[in-house]
C-alpha positions as CSV (number, residue, x, y, z in Angstrom):
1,X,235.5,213.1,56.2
2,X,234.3,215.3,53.4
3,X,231.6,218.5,54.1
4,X,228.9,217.4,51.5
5,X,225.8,219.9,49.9
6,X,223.7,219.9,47.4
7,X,222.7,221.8,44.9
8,X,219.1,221.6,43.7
9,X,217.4,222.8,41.2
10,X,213.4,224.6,41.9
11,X,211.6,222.6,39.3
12,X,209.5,220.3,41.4
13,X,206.6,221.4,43.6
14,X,205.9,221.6,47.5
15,X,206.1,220.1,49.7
16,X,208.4,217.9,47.9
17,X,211.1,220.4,47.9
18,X,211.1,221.3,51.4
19,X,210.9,217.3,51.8
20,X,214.3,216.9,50.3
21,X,215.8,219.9,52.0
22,X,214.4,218.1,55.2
23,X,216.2,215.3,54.0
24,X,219.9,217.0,53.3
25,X,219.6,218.5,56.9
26,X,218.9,215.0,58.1
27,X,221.4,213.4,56.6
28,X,224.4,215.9,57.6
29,X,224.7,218.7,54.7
30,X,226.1,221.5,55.5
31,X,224.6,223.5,52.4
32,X,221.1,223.5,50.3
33,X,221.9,225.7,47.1
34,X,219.1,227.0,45.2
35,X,219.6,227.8,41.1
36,X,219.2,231.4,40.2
37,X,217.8,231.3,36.4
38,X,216.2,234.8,34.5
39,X,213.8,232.2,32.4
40,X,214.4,228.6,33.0
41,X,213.5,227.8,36.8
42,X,211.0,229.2,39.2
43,X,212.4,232.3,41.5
44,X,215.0,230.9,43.7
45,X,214.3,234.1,46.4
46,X,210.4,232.5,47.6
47,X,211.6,228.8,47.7
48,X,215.0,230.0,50.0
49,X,212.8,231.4,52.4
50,X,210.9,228.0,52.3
51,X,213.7,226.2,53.2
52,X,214.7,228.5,55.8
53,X,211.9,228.2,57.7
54,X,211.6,224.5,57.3
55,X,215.1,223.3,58.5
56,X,217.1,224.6,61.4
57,X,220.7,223.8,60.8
58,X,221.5,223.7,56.9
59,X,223.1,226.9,55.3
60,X,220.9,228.4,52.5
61,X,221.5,230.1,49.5
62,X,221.5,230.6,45.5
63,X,224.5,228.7,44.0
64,X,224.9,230.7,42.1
65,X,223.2,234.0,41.8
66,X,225.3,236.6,39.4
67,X,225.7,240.7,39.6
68,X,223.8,241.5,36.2
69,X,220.4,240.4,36.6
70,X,220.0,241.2,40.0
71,X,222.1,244.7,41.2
72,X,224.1,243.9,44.3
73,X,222.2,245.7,46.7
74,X,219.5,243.7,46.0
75,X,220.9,240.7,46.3
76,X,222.4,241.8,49.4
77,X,218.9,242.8,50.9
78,X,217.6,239.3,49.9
79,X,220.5,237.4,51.8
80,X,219.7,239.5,54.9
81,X,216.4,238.6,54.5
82,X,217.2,235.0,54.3
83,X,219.6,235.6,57.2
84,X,217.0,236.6,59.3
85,X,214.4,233.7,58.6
86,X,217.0,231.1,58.9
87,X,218.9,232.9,62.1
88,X,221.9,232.9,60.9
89,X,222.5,230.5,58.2
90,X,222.5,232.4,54.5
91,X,225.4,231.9,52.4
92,X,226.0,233.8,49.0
93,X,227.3,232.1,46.0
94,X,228.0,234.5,43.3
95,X,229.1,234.0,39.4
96,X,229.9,235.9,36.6
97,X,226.5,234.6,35.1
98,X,225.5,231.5,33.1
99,X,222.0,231.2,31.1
100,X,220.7,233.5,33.5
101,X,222.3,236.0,31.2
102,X,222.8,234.1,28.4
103,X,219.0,234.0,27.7
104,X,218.9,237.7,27.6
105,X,221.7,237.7,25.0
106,X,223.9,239.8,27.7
107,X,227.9,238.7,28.4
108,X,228.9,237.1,31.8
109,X,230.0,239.5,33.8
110,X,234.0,240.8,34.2
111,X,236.5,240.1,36.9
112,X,236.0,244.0,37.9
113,X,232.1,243.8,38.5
114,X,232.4,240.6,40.5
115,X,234.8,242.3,42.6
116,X,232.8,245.7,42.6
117,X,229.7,243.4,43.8
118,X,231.4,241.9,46.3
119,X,232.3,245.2,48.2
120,X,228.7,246.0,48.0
121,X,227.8,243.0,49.6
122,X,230.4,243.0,52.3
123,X,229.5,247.0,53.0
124,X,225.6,245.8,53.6
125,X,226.6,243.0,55.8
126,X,228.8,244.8,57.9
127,X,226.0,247.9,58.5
128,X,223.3,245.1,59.6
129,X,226.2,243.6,61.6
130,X,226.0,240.1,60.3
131,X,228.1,237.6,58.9
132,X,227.4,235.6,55.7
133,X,229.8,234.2,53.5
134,X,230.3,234.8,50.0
135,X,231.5,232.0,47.7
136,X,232.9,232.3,44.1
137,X,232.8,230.1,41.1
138,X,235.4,229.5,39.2
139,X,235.9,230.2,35.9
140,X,239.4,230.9,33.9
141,X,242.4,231.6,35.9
142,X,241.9,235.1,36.4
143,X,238.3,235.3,38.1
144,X,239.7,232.4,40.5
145,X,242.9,234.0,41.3
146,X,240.7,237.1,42.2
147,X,238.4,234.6,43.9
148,X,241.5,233.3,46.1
149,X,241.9,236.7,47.2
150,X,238.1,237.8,47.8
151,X,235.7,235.1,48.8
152,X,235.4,233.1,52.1
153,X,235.1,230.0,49.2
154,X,235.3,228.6,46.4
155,X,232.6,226.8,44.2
156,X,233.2,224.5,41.3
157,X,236.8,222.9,40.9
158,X,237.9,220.2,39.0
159,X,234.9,217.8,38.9
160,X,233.8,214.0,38.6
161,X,235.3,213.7,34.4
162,X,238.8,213.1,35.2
163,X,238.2,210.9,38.1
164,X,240.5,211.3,41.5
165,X,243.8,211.7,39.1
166,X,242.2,214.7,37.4
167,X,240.9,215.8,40.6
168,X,244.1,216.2,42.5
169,X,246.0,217.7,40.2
170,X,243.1,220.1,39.7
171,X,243.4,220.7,43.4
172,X,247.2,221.5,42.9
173,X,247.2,224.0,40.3
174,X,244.8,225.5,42.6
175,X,247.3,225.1,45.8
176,X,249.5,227.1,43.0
177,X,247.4,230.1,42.5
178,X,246.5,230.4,46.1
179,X,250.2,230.8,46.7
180,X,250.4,232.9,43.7
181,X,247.9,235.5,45.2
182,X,249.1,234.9,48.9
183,X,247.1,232.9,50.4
184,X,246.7,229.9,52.4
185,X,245.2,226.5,50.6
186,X,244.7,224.4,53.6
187,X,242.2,227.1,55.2
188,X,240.6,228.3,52.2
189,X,237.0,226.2,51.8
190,X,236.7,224.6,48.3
191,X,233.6,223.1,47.0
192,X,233.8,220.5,44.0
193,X,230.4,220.3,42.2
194,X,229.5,217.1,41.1
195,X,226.6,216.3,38.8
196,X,224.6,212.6,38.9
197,X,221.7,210.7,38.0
198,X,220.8,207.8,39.6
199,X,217.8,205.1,38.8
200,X,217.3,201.7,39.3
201,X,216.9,201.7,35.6
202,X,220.2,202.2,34.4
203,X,218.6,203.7,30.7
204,X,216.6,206.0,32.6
205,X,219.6,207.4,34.2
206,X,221.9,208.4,31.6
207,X,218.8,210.1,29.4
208,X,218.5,212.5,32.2
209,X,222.4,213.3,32.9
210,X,222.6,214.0,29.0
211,X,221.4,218.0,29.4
212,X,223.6,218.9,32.3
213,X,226.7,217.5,31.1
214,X,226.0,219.3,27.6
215,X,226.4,222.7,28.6
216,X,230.1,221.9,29.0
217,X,230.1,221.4,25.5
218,X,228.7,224.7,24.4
219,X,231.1,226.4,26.7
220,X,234.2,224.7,25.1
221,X,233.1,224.8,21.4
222,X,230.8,228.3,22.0
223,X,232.2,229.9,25.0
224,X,236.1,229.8,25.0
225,X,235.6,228.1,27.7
226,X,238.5,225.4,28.1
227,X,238.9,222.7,25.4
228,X,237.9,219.1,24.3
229,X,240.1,217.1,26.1
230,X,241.9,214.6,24.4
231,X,240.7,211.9,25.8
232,X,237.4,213.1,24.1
233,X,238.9,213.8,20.9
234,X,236.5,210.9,19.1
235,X,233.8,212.7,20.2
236,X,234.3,215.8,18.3
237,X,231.9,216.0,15.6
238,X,229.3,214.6,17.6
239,X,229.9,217.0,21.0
240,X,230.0,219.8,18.4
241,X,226.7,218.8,17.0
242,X,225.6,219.0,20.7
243,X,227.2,222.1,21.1
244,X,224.9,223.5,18.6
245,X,221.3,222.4,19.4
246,X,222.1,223.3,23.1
247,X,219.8,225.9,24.1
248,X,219.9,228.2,27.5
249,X,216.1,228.0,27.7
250,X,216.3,224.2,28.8
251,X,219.8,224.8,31.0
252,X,221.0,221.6,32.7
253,X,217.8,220.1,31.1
254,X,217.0,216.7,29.2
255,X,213.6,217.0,28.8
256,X,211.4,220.1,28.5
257,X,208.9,221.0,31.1
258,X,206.6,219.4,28.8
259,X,208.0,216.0,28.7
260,X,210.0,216.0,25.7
261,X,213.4,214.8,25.0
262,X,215.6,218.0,24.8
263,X,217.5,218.4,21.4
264,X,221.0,218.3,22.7
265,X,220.3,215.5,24.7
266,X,218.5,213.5,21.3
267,X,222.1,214.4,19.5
268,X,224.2,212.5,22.6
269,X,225.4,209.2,22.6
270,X,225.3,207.2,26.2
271,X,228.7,206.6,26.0
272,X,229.4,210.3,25.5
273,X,226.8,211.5,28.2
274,X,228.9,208.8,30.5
275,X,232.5,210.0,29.6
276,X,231.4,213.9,30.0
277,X,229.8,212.9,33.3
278,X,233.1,210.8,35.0
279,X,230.5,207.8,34.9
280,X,228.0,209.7,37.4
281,X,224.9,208.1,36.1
282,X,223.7,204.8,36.5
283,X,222.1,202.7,39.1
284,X,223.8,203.3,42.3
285,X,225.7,200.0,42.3
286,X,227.6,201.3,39.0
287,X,228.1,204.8,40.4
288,X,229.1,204.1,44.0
289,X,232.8,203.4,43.2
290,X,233.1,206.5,40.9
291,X,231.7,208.9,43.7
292,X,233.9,206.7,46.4
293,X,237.1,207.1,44.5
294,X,237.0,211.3,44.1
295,X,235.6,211.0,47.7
296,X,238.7,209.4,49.3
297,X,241.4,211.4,46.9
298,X,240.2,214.4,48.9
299,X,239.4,213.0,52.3
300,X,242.9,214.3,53.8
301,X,242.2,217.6,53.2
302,X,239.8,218.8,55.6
303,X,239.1,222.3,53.5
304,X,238.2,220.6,50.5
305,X,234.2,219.6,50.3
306,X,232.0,218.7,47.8
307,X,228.3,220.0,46.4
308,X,226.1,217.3,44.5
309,X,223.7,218.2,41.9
310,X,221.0,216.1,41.6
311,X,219.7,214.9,37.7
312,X,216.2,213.8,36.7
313,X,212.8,214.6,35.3
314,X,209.8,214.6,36.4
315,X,210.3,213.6,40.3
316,X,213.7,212.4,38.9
317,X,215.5,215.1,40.7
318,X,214.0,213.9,43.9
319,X,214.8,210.5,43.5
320,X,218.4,210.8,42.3
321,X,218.5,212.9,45.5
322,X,217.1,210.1,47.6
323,X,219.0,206.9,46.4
324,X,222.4,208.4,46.8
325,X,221.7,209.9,50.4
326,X,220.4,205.8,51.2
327,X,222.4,203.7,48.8
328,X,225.8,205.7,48.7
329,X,226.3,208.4,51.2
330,X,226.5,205.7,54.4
331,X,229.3,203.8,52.1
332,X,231.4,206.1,51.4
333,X,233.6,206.1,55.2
């Protein structure tokens, strides 16, 4: 069966955060990622240390934090920190940087400073004496070969969009490059991040999956990051029009903090926002099937895991959270 853990986002109060990382503990994940944002959510470094001393088992950490806005050593202090509240259960996902950086008009870090970063951290670990693991996202073929070779994991391959087709042979190209770079697949942790919104009101869901699924389009029309798969090829005018109004300052975001209906997400179609999303929003009736197919492509391989992310607005976050830990997650064996 699958490791599962989520990735949620800091924009809803307490105690109704430490409630749902109450909740993912409860329920059996092995990891409660925090979002580390320069201008767009609150401080991920307070709310860690929340959650570390308010569950006893789950791993903690930002997913991801990047070496740019905060310098290495700093970051490394902060994980020792968190090591310490938690006794024993930090984790470190690291990045080259996404609107945390992009909001201060800087580039993502290079494959060199990732790798310069990581020494730092491992140095500072091994001083204190303490073992956290570092896990890398993946991005381009060159940062995740150099990921293969450095990290303890990986963060963010293939996806939901392609469904458990596109997932496998996602997984193979990356069997590839681990034998590329020497070494072994079936040992080396792999985390596939998948995004969802999930309401008993099947409108309400799809509004609030439109902002996360967006950013992919400014990174393939914006970014040089991939390209507009065929499959999507009717899209186009209207994912570059998306592409466009997308703006770091609402990252991942459908509605503003103020209530409004974001821009990008006003310029995308539901049927769009589904396709970009592999169908993860809906009521959890119409999602279940989706999640259950990726879920039992990868089931034979015990290194591969997944991460959820969690879509909504205004408590939505929460909720999504909620009705797929008691409407999907006990269906899924």
């Amino acid at each position: 069966m699958p490791k599962i853990g989520v990735f949620m986002f800091q924009d809803f109060g307490y105690p109704a955060y430490v409630e749902s990382a109450r909740l993912a503990e409860e329920s059996g994940f092995d990891i409660f990622g925090l979002i580390d944002s320069t201008d767009t959510y609150s401080d991920y470094c307070p709310w860690a240390g929340l959650v570390a001393v308010n569950t006893s088992r789950i791993l903690i950490g930002p997913w991801v934090t990047n070496p740019l806005t905060r310098h290495p050593r700093v970051t490394a202090n902060h994980m020792l920190t968190i090591h310490e509240l938690s006794k024993g259960r930090a984790i470190l996902g690291l990045g080259a940087g996404a609107n945390a950086v992009r909001t201060l008009d800087w580039k993502p870090a290079s494959t060199s400073v990732l790798g310069e970063a990581i020494e730092v951290f491992r140095n500072k670990f091994k001083e204190k004496k303490v073992d956290i693991p570092i896990y890398v996202a993946a991005a381009g073929p060159v940062n995740t070969g150099k990921a293969l070779q450095w990290a303890d994991g990986l963060i963010g391959v293939g996806g939901a969009r392609g469904g458990a087709e596109g997932l496998l042979q996602a997984l193979e190209q990356l069997k590839a490059k681990a034998k590329e770079v020497g070494r072994d697949f079936a040992s080396f942790p792999i985390k596939i991040q998948v995004g969802l919104a999930l309401s008993h009101n099947r409108k309400e869901a799809i509004e609030e999956i439109k902002g996360p699924v967006a950013v992919g389009l400014r990174n393939i029309f914006f970014n040089r990051l991939g390209s507009l798969p065929q499959e999507l090829e009717r899209f186009r005018e209207e994912a570059r029009r998306v592409a466009e109004a997308y703006t770091y300052f609402n990252h991942m975001r459908s509605y503003t903090p103020e209530g409004k209906l974001t821009r990008h997400a006003q310029l995308m179609s539901d049927e769009l926002a589904l396709a970009l999303s592999g169908g993860m929003a809906g009521t959890p009736e119409e999602v279940l099937p989706r999640f259950k197919g990726i879920w039992q492509a990868v089931s034979s391989m015990p290194n591969v895991g997944f991460t959820i992310t969690p879509h909504g607005a205004k408590g939505g976050r929460k909720r999504s959270f909620e009705l797929f830990v008691k409407e999907i997650l006990p269906k899924l064996s």
